[in-house]
Backbone as CSV, one residue per row, in Angstrom:
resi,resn,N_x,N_y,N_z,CA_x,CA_y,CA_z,C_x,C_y,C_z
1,UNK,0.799,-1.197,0.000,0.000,0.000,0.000,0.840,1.258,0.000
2,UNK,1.660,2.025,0.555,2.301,2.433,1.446,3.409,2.878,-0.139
3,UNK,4.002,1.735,-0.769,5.337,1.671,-1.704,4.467,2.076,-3.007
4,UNK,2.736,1.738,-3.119,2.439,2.439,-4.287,2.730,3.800,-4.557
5,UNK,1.872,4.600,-2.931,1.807,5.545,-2.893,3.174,6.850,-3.085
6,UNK,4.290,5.877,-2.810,5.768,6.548,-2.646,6.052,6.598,-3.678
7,UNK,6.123,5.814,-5.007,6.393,5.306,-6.168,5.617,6.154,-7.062
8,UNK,4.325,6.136,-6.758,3.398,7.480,-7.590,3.602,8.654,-7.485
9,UNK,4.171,9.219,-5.822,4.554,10.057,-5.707,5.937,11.164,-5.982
10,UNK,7.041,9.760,-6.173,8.073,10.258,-6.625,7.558,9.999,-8.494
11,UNK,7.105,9.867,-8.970,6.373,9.866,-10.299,6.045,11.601,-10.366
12,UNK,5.385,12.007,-9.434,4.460,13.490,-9.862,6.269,14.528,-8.990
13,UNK,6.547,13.876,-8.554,8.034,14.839,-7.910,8.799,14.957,-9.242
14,UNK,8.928,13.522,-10.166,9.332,13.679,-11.218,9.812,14.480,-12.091
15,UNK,7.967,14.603,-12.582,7.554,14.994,-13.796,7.452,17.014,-13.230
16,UNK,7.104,17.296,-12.026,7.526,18.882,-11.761,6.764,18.788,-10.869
17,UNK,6.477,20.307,-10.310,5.807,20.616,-9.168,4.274,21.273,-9.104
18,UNK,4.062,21.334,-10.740,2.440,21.187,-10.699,1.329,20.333,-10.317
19,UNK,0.308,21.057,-9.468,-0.551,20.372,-8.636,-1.412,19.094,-9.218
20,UNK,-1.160,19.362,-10.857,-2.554,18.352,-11.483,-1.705,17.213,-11.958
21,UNK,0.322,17.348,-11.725,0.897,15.816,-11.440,0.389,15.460,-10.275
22,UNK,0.173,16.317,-9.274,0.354,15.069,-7.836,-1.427,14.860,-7.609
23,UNK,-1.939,15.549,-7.979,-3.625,14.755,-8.111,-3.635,13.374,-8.571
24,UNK,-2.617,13.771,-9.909,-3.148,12.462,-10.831,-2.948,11.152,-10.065
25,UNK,-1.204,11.465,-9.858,-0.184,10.882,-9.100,-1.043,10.073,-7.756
26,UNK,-1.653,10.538,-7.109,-1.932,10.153,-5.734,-3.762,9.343,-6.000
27,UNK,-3.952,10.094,-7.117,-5.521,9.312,-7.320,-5.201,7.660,-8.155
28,UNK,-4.224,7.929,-8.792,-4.056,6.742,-8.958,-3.774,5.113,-8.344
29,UNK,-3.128,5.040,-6.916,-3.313,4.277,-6.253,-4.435,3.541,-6.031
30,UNK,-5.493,4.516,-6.010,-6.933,3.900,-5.870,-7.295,3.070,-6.593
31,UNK,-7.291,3.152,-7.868,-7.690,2.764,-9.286,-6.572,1.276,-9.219
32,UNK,-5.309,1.718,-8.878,-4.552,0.039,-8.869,-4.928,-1.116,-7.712
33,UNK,-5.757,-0.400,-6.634,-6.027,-0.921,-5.492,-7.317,-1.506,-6.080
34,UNK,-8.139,-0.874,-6.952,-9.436,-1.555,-7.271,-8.782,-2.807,-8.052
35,UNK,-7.816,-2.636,-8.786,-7.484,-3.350,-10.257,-6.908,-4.512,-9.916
36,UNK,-5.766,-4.494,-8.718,-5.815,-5.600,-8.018,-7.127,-6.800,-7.091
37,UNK,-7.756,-5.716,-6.682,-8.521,-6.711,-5.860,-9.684,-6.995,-6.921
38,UNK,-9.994,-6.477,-8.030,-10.789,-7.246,-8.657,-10.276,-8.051,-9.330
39,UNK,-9.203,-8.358,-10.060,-8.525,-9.864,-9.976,-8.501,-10.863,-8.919
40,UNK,-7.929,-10.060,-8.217,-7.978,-11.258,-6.912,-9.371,-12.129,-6.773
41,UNK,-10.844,-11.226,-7.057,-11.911,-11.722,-6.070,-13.264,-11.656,-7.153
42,UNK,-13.162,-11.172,-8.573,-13.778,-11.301,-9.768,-13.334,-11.861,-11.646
43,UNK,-11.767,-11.485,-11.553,-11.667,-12.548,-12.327,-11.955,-14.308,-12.355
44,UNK,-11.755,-14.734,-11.508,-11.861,-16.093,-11.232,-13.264,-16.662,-11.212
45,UNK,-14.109,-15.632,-10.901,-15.487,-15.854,-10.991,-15.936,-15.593,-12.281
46,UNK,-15.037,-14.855,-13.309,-16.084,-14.512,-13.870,-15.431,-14.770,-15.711
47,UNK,-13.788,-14.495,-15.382,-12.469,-14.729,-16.489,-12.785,-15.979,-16.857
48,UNK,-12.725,-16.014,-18.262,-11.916,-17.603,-18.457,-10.931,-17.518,-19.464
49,UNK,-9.760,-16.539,-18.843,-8.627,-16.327,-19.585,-8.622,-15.640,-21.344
50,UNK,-9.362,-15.611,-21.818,-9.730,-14.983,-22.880,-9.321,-13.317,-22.963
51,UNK,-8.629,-12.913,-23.523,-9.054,-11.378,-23.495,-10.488,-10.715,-23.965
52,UNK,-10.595,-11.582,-25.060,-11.545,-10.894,-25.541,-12.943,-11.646,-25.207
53,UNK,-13.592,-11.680,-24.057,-14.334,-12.324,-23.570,-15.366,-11.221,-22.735
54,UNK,-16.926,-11.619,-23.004,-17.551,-10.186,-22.023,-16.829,-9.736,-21.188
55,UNK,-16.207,-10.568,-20.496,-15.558,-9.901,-18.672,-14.226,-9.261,-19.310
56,UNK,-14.013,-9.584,-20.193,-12.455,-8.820,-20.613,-12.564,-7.841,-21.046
57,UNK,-13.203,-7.658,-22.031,-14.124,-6.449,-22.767,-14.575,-5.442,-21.912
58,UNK,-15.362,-5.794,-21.047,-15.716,-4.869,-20.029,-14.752,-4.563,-19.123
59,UNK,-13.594,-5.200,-19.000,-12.200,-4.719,-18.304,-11.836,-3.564,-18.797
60,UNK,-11.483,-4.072,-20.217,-10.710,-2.944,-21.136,-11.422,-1.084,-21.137
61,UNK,-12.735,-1.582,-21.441,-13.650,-0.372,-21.653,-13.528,0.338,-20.157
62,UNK,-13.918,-0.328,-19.015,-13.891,0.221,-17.731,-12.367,1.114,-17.274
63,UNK,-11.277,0.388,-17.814,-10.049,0.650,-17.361,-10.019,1.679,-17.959
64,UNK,-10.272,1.697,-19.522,-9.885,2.754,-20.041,-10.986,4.376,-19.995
65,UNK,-12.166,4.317,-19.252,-12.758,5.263,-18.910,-12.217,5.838,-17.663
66,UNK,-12.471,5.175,-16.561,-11.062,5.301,-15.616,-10.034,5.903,-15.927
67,UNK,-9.060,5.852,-16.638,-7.815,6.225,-16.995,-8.025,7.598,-17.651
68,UNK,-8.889,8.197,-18.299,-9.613,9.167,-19.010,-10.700,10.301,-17.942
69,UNK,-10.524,9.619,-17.008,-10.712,10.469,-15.627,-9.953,10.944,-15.050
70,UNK,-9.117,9.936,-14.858,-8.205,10.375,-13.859,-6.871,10.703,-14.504
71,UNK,-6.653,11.187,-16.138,-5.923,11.998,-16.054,-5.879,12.939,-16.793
72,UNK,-7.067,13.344,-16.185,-7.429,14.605,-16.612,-6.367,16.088,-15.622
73,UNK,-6.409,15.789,-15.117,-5.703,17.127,-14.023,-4.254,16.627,-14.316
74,UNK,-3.508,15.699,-14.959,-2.104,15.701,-15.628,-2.466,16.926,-16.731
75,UNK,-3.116,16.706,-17.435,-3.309,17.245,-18.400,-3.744,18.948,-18.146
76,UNK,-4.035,19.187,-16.811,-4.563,20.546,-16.882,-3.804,21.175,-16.563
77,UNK,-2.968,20.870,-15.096,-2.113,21.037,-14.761,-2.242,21.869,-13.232
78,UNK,-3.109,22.640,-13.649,-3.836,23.552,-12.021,-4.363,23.067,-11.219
79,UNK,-4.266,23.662,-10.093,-5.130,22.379,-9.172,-6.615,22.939,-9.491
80,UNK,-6.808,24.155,-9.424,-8.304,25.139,-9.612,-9.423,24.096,-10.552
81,UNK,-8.534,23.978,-12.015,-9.458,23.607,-13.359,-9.217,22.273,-12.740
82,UNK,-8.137,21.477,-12.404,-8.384,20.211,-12.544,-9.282,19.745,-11.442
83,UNK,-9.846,20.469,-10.445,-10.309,20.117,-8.842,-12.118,20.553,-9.893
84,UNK,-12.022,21.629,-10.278,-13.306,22.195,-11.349,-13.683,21.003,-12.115
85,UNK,-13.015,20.581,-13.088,-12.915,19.549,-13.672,-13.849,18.051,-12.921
86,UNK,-13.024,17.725,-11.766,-13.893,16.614,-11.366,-14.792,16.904,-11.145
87,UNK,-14.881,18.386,-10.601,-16.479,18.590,-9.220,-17.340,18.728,-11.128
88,UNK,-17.216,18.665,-11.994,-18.417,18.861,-12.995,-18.482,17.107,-13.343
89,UNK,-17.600,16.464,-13.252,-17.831,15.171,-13.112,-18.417,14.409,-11.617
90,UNK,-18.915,15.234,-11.158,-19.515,15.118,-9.481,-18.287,13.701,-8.737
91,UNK,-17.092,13.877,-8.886,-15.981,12.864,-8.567,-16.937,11.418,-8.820
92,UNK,-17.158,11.218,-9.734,-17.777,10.092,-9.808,-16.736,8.737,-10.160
93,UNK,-15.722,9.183,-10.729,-14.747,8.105,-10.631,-14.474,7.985,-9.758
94,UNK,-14.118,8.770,-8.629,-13.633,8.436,-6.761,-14.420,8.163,-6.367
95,UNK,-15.676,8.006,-6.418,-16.913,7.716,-5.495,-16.781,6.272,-6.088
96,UNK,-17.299,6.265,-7.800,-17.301,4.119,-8.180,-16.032,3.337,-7.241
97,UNK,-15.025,3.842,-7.643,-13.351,3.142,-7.213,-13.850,2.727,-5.557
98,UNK,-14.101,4.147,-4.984,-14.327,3.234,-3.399,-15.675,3.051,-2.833
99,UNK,-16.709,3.137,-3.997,-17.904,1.839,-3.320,-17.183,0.858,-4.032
100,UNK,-17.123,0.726,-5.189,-16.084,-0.849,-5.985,-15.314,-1.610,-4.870
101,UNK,-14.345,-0.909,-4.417,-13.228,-1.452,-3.579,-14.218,-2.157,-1.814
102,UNK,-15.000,-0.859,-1.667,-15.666,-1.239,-0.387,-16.641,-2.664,-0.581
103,UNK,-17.385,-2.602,-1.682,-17.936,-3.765,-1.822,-17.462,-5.279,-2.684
104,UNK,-16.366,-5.049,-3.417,-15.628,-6.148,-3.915,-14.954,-6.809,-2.347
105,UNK,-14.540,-6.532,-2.043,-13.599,-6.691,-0.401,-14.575,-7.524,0.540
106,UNK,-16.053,-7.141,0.413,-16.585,-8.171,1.284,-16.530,-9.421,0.720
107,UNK,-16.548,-10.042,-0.551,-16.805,-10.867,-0.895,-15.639,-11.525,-0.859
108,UNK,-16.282,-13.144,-0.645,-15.012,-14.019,-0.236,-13.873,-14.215,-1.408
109,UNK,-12.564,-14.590,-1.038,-11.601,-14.465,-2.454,-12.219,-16.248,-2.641
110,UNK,-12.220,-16.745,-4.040,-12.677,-18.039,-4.838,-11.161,-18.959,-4.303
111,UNK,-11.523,-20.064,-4.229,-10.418,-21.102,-3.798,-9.576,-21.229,-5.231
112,UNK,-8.746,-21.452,-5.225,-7.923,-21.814,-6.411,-8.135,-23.192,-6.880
113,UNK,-8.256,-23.442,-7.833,-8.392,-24.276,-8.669,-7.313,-25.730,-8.205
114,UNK,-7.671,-26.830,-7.855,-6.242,-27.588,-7.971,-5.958,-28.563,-9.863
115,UNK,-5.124,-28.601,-9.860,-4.500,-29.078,-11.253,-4.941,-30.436,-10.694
């Protein structure tokens, strides 16, 4: 948890000292925290290794709306427009990511398969 956040962060220390790197920078953890635990606790239920399979498909499309949210304030660069920016998107990508995360998490992780 902890080494994402350091790793993203020296990412937006990087790239300079505009506010809409370290938005991006720090919102992103979330989004890898969802991306992990829905592997962990919905691929297996739902994957059958295919990429191009409904559940994959709907990976791709989801990830990549996601990603088109959240980097938006890289792209703006201010904190003002890019903070403007979400509030006209009513943070609706931060709100899905942590009901997603809050309610993927209750559910039990699937036993692994034995060979």
């Amino acid at each position: 948890g902890g080494s994402l956040f350091a790793t993203y962060g020296m990412s937006a220390f990087w790239h300079g000292f505009y506010p809409g790197y370290y938005l991006f920078f720090l919102s992103v953890p979330l989004i890898s925290f969802c991306e992990r635990l829905g592997r962990k606790k919905l691929t297996p239920r739902f994957g059958n290794g295919k990429k191009w399979s409904p559940y994959g498909i709907l990976c791709i499309i989801t990830t990549s709306l996601f990603v088109q949210y959240m980097i938006q304030p890289f792209q703006l660069l201010a904190y003002d427009w890019a903070v403007l920016n979400w509030k006209n998107y009513y943070f609706i990508g931060h709100i899905l990511a942590v009901m997603f995360y809050v309610v993927v998490s209750q559910l039990p992780t699937p036993k692994k398969k034995e060979a």
